[in-house]
N, C-alpha and C positions, 0 to 999 in steps of 0.2 A: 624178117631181119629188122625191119622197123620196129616191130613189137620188140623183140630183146635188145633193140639200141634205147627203146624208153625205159624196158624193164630196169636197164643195169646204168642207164641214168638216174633215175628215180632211186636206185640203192645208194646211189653216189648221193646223192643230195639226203636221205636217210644218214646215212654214216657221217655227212659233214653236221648235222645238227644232234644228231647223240654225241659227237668230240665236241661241240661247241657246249655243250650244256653242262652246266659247274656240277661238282659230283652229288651238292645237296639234291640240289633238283632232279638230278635220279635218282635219289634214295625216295625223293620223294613221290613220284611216276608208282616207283617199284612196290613202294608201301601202299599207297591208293589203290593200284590195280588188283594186289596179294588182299587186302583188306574187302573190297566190294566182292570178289568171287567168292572167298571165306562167308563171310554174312548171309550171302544170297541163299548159298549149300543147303545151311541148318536152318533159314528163315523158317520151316514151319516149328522145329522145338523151340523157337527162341520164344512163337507168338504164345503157344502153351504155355511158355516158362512164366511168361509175364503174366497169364490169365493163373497160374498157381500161385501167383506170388501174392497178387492184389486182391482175386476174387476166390478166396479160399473157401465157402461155403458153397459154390456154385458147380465151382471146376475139380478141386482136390479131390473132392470125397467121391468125384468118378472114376479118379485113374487117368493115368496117360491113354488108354485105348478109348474111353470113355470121351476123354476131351477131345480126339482126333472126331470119334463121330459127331460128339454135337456139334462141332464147328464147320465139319462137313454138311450135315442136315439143312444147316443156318444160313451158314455163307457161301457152300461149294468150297471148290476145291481153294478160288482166290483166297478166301476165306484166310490159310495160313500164311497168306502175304502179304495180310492186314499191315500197314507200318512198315513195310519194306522197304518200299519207296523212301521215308523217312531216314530206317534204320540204313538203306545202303547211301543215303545222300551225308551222313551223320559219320559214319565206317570209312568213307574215302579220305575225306581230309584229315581223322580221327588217326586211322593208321600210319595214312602219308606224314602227319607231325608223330605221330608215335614212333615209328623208326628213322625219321629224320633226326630226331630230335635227339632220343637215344643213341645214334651215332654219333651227331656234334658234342653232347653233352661227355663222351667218352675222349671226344678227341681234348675236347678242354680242359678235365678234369688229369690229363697225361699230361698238357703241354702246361700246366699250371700248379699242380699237384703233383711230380712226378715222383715224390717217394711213396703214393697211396700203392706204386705197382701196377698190375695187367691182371691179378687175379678175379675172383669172384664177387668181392669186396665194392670192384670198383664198374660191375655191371649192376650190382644191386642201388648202388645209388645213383647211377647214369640213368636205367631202368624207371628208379622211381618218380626221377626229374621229370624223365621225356612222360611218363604215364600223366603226371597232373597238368603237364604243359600244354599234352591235347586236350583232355578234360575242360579244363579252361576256355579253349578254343571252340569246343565243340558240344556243349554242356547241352544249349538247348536244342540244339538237334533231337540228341537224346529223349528229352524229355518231351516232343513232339513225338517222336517214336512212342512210345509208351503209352503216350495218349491216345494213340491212333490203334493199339495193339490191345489198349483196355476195352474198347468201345465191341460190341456185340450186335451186329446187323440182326433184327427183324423179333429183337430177345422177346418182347411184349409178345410173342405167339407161344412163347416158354414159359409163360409167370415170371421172366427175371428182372429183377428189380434193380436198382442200383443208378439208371440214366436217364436225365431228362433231358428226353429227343428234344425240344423244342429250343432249351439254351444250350446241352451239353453235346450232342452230333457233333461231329467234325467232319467235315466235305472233304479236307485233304491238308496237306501240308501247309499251304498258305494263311489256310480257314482256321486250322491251329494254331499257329503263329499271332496271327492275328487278334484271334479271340481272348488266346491269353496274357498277350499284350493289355491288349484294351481291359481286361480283371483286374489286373496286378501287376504293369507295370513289366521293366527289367527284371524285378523283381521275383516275380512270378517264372521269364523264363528260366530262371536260376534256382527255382524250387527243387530241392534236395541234392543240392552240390556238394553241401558239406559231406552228408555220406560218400558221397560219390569220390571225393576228394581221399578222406578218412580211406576207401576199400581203395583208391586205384595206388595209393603211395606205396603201400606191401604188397600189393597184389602184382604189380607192374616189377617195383622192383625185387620180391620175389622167384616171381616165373624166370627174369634173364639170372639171375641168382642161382637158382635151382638146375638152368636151363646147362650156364655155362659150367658148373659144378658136377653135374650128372656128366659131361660130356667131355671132360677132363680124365675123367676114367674110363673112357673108351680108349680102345688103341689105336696108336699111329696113324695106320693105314685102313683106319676102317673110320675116322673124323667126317671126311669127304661124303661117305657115303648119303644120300638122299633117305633112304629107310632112317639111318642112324639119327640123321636130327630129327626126323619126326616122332621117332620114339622119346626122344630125349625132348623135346617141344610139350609132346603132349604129357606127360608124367610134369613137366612142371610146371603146364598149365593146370591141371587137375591139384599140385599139391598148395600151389597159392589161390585157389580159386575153393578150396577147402575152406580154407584160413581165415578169408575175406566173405564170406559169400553173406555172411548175418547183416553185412552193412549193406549190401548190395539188395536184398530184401525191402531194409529201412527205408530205401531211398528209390525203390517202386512205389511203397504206398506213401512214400511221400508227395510222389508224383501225381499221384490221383487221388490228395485225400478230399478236391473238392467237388469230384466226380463219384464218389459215393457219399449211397445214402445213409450208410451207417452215420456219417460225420455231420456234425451239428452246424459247421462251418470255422470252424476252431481251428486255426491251422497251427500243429505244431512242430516244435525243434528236432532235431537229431536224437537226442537221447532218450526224449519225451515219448515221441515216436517208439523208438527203441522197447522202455516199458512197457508201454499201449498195448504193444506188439504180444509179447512175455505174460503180462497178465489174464489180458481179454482173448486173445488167441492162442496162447500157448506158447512155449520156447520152443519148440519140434518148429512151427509156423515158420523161425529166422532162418530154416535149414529147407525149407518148402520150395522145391522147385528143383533142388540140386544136385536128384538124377535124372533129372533130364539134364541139366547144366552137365553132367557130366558126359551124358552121350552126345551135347553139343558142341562138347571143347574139343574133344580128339580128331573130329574130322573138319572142325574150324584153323587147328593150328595145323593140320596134317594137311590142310588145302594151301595157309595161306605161308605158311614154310616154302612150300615148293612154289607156288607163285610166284613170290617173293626173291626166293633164289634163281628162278626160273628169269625174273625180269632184269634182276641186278648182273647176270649173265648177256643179257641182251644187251643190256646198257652199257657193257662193259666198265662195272662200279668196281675201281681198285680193294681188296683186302683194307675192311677198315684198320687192319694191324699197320699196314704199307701206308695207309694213306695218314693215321698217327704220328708213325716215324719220321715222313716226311714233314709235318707239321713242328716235332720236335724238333728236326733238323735245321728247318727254317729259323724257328726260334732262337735255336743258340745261334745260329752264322749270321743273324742279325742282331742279335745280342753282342755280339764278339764285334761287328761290324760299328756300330752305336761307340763300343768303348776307343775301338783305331782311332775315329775321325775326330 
């Protein structure tokens, strides 16, 4: 009896601080939470994606089966979750302002703009807002990630070239940070933003583009369905993640051009890059990595969909349509309120 008078206190005190908590702050719980289980899923296609991207002589010319064993051989199984730790420190707050943001940015863009409408139109550039707004937030997380995910435990037993243990090892997330701080400054953690910037503005606002587009032609009573968005999720995750994916390329080996030894120490720009790329390695190279991207994305937005919906259900987060309207409402009855007095 004691135990279910604490059980059903303890719920009572649960429920009074999920009502007390403003609806951003569950959007953003729910985006975090959807986001780190997402990432965690695919963390080992991701860590391959980035060894195809950057280390294209080593890893490409084996194959996806190729690169699961060597990195098995090398590292064991942790091996694929090199950068995880990174990538899911970088992915919580990444997602949390990604669909926070994306929501606010909807609500303003209606309470401000209201002839732009509720179509497609007006998810593609909420979409694109809230995409660069975490970017910006979250830029060098990222780019510690990558670092952590280039790096090859024990390669000197393989002939591979490319790291010098001595200055370029990275112990872990802080030793990352840290190191490349002390290189280059801010500066340095913001190495290949611009790409990054450049892919997530269409890419972001594409997918909710594609996402709510795709999902307007479904019917009525089939909207709701849990299947139904993840199908419609993943189709327009795969079709902007087409579109974008050359810049997203760029701005891996932008990331590690001082961690290879190809690189004389030269570090260059966006487009520079871009060419580099095109020339010396080939235009196929900007498209390197993108079926595995592909088999990363469907069960990334197919995880973090339902997460996602799964927590905003818990939270009990109003229909961002309701909670719009009621924004609008506000606005005019205070609007109208301003002119009485």
């Amino acid at each position: 009896m004691a135990m279910e008078g604490g059980e059903r206190e303890g719920g009572q005190i649960l429920d009074g601080v999920i009502d007390a908590m403003p609806v951003f702050a569950k959007e953003l719980v729910a985006g975090g939470v959807a986001g780190g289980f997402a990432k965690t899923a695919v963390a080992p296609l991701e860590r391959v994606k980035i060894l195809f991207q950057t280390r294209r002589a080593e890893f490409q010319s084996i194959g996806l089966l190729g690169s699961f064993e060597k990195i098995i051989k090398t590292e064991g199984i942790l091996g694929f979750y090199r950068g995880n730790g990174a990538s899911v420190a970088r992915i919580v707050p990444y997602a949390a302002l990604h669909y926070m943001a994306y929501e606010q940015y909807r609500r303003w863009i209606i309470l401000t703009f209201p002839g732009v409408g509720r179509g497609s139109i007006l998810d593609l550039i909420a979409g694109s807002l809230s995409g660069g707004t975490a970017v910006l937030f979250t830029y060098p997380l990222d780019l510690v990630r990558t670092k952590l995910a280039y790096q090859v435990v024990q390669s000197s037993r393989l002939g591979i070239k490319g790291i010098n243990h001595a200055e370029q090892f990275y112990k872990g997330i802080l030793d990352c940070f840290s190191k490349t701080y002390r290189e280059s400054g801010l500066r340095g953690l913001y190495r290949g933003v611009a790409p990054s910037l450049y892919g997530i503005f269409p890419y972001s606002g594409l997918k909710f583009y594609f996402y709510e587009e795709i999902k307007s032609h479904v019917p009525e009573e089939h909207k709701k369905d849990v299947t139904v968005k993840l199908v419609c999720g993943s189709i327009a995750g795969l079709l902007g993640q087409t579109f974008t994916y050359p810049l997203d390329v760029v701005r891996r080996q932008m990331q590690v051009q001082r961690l290879s030894a190809s690189n004389s120490g030269e570090v260059k720009g966006t487009m520079e890059t871009l060419i580099m790329i095109g020339q010396n390695q080939g235009w196929k190279q900007l498209f390197s990595g993108l079926s595995i991207n592909y088999l990363k994305v469907v069960p990334s937005v197919a995880i973090g969909f339902t997460v996602y919906d799964s927590m905003k259900l818990w939270l009990r987060v109003p229909s961002r349509d309701n909670t719009a309207t009621g924004l609008v409402t506000e606005g005019r009855n205070a609007h109208n309120s301003s002119l009485h007095s």
